[in-house]
N, C-alpha and C positions, 0 to 999 in steps of 0.2 A: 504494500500500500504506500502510495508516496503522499506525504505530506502536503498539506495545502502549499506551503511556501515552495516548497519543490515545485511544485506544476507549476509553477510561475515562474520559478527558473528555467524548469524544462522548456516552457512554453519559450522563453525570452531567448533563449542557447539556438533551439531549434529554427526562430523567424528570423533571428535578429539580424543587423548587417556587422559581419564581421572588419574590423579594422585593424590589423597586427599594429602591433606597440613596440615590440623588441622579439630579441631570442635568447634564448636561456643556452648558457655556451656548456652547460656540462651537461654531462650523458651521452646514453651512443646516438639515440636518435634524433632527429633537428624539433624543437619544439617551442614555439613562441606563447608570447603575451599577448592577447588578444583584447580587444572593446568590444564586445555586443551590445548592440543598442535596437531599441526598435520602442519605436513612438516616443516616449518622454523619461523612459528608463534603460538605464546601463549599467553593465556591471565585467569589471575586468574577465580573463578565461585565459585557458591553458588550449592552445590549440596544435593538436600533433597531426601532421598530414602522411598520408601511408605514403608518398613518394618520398621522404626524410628519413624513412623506417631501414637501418640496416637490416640487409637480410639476414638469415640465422637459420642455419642448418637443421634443425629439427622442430622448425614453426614455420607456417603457410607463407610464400611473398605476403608484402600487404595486406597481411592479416593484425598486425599489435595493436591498430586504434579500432578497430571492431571491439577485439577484447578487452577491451577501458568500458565499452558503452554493456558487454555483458556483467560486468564485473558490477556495475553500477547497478543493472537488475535485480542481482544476486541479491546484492544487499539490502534492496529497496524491499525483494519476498520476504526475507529472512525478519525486517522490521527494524532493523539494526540504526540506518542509516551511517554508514561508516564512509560511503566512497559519496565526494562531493556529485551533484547532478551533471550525467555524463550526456551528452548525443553523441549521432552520426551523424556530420553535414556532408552533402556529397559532390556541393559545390562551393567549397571554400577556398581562401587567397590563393593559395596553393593543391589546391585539388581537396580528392575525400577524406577526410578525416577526422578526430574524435575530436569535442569543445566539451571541456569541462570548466564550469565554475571554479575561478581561483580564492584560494582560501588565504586569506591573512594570517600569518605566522609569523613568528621568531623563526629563523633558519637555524640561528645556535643551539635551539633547545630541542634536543633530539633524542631517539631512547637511547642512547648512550650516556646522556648526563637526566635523564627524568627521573622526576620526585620518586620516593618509593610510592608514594601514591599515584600516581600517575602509569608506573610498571605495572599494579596490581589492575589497573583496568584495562589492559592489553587479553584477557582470556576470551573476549569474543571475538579481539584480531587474529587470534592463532585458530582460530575454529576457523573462522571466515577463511583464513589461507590454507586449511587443511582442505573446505571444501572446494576451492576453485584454484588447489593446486599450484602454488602461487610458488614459480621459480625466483623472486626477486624481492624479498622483502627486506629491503638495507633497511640500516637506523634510521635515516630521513625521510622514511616512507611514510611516515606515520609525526601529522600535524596535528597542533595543538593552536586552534585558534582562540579570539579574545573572550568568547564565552566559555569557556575552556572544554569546549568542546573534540575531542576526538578524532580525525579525518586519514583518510587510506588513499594513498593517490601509488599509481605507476601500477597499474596492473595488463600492460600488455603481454609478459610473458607469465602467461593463467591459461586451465583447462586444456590444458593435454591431454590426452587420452594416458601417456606413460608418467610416472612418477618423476616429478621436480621439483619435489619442495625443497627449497631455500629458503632461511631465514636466520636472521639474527634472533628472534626471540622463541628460547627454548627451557624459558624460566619455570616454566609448569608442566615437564616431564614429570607421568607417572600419577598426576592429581588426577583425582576424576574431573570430567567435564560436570559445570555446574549444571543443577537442575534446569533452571532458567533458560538455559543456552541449548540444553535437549531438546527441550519444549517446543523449541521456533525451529530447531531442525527438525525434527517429527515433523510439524508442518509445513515447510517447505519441501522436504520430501513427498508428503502427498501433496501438492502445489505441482510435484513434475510428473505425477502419478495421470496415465490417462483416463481420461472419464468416456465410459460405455465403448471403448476401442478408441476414442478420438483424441488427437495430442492436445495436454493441457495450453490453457492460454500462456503459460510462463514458458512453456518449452519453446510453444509459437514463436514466443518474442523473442527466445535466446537463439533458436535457430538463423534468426536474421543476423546476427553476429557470429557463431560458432556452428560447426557442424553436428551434423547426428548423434558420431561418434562418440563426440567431446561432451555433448548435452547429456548420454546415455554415463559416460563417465561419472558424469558429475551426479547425476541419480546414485551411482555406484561407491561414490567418495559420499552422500549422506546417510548412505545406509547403511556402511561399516561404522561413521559415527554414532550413530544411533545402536549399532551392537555390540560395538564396544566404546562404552563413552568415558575413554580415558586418554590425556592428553599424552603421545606418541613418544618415544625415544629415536633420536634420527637414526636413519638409515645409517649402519656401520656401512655398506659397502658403496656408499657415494658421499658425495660431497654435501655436508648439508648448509653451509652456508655461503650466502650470495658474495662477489666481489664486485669493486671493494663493499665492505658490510658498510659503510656511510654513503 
C-alpha cells in the first residue's frame, strides 16, 4: 500500500519535466541530480539512465534501473516503506531510466559510525535484503534523513535468480527474525500467491521490471523466510560482503 504522500511523489516523478542539476562522480554507474517539477511543485531526484549502466556479467544489459523501480514495490507490499518513491521514465534526459526521490542526509553519518540505536533498527533492512537478494548493500546504502527516518537506496544489483547477498550488516546472525517482521512477510508472500490460476497484481507489477524467473525467486527467498525465521550466517563458501563496504 503506498502512502498518501507517496502517490504524490509517485505521481510528480512519473509527469514531471525532468531537469539534471549535476552528476554524482562516484560509483560505477553514471547517475545525476535531477528537478522534477510539474505545475507548481518540485522536488530534487536521483536519476540513473540504463545507457550509464556498466555492464556486468551475471545481470541482464540495461536491466539495474528496472530493479531500483522493483525494489521500491517490494517495499511498498511489505509496508515497510524503506526505499525512497522509485519510477521508470522511459523518456528521460538521457534515455530510460529509474527517478527516484532524493533524500536529504548527512553523507558522514553512515552504518559505520551509527548510534547503537540507530544499528538496532537495521533488522527489517536485513530481511528486506535477504528477500530481494541484494548483492550490494555498503554502509552508505542506508540514509538517515531529518525526520530521522530510515531510507534504502542503490538496489540495482537485487533479484537474481542465484545467491548474492552482500552486505555489510551481519549484526543479527543466529537471532530469530522478529514477530512483526514474519507477519508482513507471510503477507506478502500471499501478495505473490496466484488467485484462482491468475498472476497476483504484485507479481503483474514486478514482472514489468524483472523476469518470471526472478519474481518466482523471490516467492522462493519469502518462503524459506517464513520456514525458517532466523536471521542467516553468511555463506562460508562466497564472498559475503560488498566492495568497497562504504
Amino acid at each position: 500500500m503506498i502512502a498518501l504522500e507517496d502517490e504524490k511523489v509517485v505521481n510528480l516523478l512519473q509527469k514531471g519535466e525532468i531537469t539534471l542539476q549535476g552528476e554524482f562522480m562516484w560509483g560505477s554507474n553514471y547517475t545525476f541530480l535531477a528537478q522534477v517539477a510539474l505545475e507548481d511543485e518540485a522536488k530534487l531526484a536521483v536519476y540513473k539512465p540504463s545507457r550509464g549502466e556498466r555492464p556486468l556479467w551475471d545481470f541482464p544489459a540495461a536491466s539495474l534501473a528496472k530493479r531500483e523501480v522493483a525494489a521500491y514495490l517490494v517495499s511498498q507490499a511489505l509496508g515497510w516503506r524503506l526505499v525512497p518513491p522509485t519510477v521508470h521514465r522511459i523518456h528521460g534526459p538521457l534515455g530510460p531510466g529509474s527517478l527516484q526521490l532524493f533524500i536529504e542526509h548527512d553523507p558522514q553519518y553512515h552504518y559505520f559510525n551509527f548510534s547503537p540505536d540507530d544499528l538496532q533498527r537495521l533488522r527489517p533492512v536485513v530481511v528486506f535484503d535477504l528477500l530481494i537478494n541484494n548483492g550490494d548493500r555498503k554502509g552508505s546504502h542506508i540514509l538517515r534523513d531529518p525526520q530521522n527516518h530510515l531510507w534504502l537506496i542503490d538496489h540495482g544489483v537485487c533479484f537474481h535468480v542465484d545467491e548474492k547477498m552482500r552486505t555489510v550488516i551481519w549484526d543479527f546472525v543466529g537471532e530469530p527474525i522478529p514477530d512483526e517482521l514474519c507477519i508482513d512477510v507471510v503477507r506478502f508472500r500471499q501478495l505473490l500467491t496466484p488467485v484462482d490460476g491468475e498472476i497476483s497484481p504484485i507479481a503483474e507489477d514486478l514482472l514489468t521490471f524483472i523476469n518470471a524467473k526472478e519474481v518466482k525467486a523471490l516467492a522462493r527467498r519469502a518462503n524459506a523466510l517464513v520456514e525458517n525465521p532466523r536471521f542467516p550466517n553468511p555463506d562460508p563458501r562466497r564472498r559475503p560482503f560488498p566492495w568497497p563496504e562504504i
